[in-house]
C-alpha positions as CSV (number, residue, x, y, z in Angstrom):
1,X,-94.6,32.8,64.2
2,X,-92.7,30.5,66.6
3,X,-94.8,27.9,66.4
4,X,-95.0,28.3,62.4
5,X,-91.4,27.2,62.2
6,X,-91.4,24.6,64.2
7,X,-94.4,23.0,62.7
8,X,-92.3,23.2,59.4
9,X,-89.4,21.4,61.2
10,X,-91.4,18.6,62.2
11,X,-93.2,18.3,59.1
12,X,-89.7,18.3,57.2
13,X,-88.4,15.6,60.2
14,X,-91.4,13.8,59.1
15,X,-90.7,13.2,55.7
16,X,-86.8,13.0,55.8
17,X,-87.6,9.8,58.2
18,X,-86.5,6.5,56.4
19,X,-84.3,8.3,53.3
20,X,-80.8,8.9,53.5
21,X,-80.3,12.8,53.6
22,X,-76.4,13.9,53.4
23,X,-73.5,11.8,53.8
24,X,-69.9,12.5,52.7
25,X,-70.4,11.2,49.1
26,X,-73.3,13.8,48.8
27,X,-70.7,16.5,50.5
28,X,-68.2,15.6,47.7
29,X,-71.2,15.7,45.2
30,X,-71.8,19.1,46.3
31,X,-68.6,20.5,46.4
32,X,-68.1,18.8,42.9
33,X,-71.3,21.2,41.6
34,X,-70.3,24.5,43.5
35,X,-66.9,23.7,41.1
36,X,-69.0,23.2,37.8
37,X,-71.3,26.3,38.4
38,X,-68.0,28.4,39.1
39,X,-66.4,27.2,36.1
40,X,-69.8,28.0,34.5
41,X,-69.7,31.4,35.6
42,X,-66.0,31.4,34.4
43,X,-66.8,30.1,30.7
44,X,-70.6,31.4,30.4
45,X,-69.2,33.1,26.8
46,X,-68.1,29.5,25.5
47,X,-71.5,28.2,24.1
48,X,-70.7,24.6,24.0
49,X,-68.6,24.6,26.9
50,X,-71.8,26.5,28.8
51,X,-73.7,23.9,27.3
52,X,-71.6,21.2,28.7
53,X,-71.4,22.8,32.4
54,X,-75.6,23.0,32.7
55,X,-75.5,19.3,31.8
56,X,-73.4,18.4,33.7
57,X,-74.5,20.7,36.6
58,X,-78.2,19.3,36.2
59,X,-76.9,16.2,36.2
60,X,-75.3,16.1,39.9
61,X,-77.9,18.1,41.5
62,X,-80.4,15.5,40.3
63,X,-77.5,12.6,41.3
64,X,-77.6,14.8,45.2
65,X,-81.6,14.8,44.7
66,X,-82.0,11.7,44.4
67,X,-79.2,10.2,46.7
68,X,-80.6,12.6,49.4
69,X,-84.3,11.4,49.3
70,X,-83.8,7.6,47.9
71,X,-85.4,5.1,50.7
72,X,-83.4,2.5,49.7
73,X,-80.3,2.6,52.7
74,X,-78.6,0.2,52.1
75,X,-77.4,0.7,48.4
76,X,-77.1,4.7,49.4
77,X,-74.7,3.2,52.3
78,X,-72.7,0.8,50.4
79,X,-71.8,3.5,47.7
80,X,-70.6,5.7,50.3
81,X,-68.6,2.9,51.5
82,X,-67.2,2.5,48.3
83,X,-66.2,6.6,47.9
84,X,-64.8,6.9,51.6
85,X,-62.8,4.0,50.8
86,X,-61.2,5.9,47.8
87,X,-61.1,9.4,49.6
88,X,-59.6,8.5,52.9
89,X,-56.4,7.6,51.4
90,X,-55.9,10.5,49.5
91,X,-57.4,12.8,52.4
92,X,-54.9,11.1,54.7
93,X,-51.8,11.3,51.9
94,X,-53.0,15.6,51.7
95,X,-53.1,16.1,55.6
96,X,-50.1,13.8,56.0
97,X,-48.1,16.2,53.9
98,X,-49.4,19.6,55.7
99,X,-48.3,18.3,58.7
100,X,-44.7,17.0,57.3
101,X,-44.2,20.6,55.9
102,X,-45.1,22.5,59.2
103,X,-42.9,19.7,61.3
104,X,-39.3,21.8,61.2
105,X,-38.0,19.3,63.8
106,X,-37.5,16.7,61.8
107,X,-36.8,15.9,58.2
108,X,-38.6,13.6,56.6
109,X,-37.2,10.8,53.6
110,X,-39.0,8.1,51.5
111,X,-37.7,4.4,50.9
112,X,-36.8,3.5,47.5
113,X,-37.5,0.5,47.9
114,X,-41.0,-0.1,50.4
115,X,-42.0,3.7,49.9
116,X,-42.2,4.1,53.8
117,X,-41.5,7.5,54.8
118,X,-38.9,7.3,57.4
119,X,-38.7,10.5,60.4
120,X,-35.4,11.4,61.5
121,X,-34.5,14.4,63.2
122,X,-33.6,17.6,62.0
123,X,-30.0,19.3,61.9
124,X,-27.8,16.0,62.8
125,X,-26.0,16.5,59.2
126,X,-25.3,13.8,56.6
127,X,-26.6,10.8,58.4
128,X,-27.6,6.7,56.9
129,X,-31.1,6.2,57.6
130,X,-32.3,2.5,58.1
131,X,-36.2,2.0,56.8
132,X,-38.0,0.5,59.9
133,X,-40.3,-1.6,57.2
134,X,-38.0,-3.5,54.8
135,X,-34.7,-2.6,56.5
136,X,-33.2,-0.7,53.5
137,X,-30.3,1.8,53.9
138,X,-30.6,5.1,52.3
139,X,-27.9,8.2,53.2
140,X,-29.4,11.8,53.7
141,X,-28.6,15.2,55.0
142,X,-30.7,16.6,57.8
């Protein structure tokens, strides 16, 4: 039985050699059909929006098909490229603001001007805050 599975392995290894498999676009693709079968689930007694939802779920898991065994890298690779550089913005602007809210040392204020966000620390009262990027003066209460 063993040896059964592992012969499957290495047949699978096999074929998988030379195609892209998963990458983080493929991850978000996924995520974004686990969404579409839930909200399929959700409005199953709509008949157009059911409609709607199995076209749109056939269509990414043929998108994650097809991404997952296409041969040609370096087109796969570039469009990842092109999605990481949209998400890790917006990953980094959502983890960025988990950490500010947990952070009860310091209070935390935006530049109207440059849109830094300047650190100072907490419980020092009514203080002026000088931005460290454009040098603009804004007064807040810590």
């Amino acid at each position: 039985m063993r040896n059964f599975f592992y012969r499957v392995s290495s047949a699978l290894a096999r074929f998988m050699y030379g195609r892209n498999g998963s990458d983080s676009l493929n991850l978000a693709l996924l995520a974004a059909y686990v969404l579409v079968l839930l909200a399929q689930a959700l409005l199953g007694r709509i008949m157009v929006a059911r409609i709607i939802l199995e076209a749109a779920a056939l269509a990414l898991a043929l998108v994650i098909l097809f991404r997952a065994f296409s041969k040609n890298l370096s087109r796969r690779r570039a469009e990842n490229g092109k999605f990481l550089g949209w998400w890790y913005p917006v990953k980094n602007r959502i983890t960025g603001a988990q950490r500010r809210m947990q952070d009860k040392d310091h209070k935390y204020f935006t530049c109207k001007t440059c849109k830094t966000i300047c650190r100072v620390p907490a419980g020092k009262g009514r203080i002026e805050i000088t931005c460290p990027k454009c040098g603009g003066k804004m007064m807040g209460k810590t």
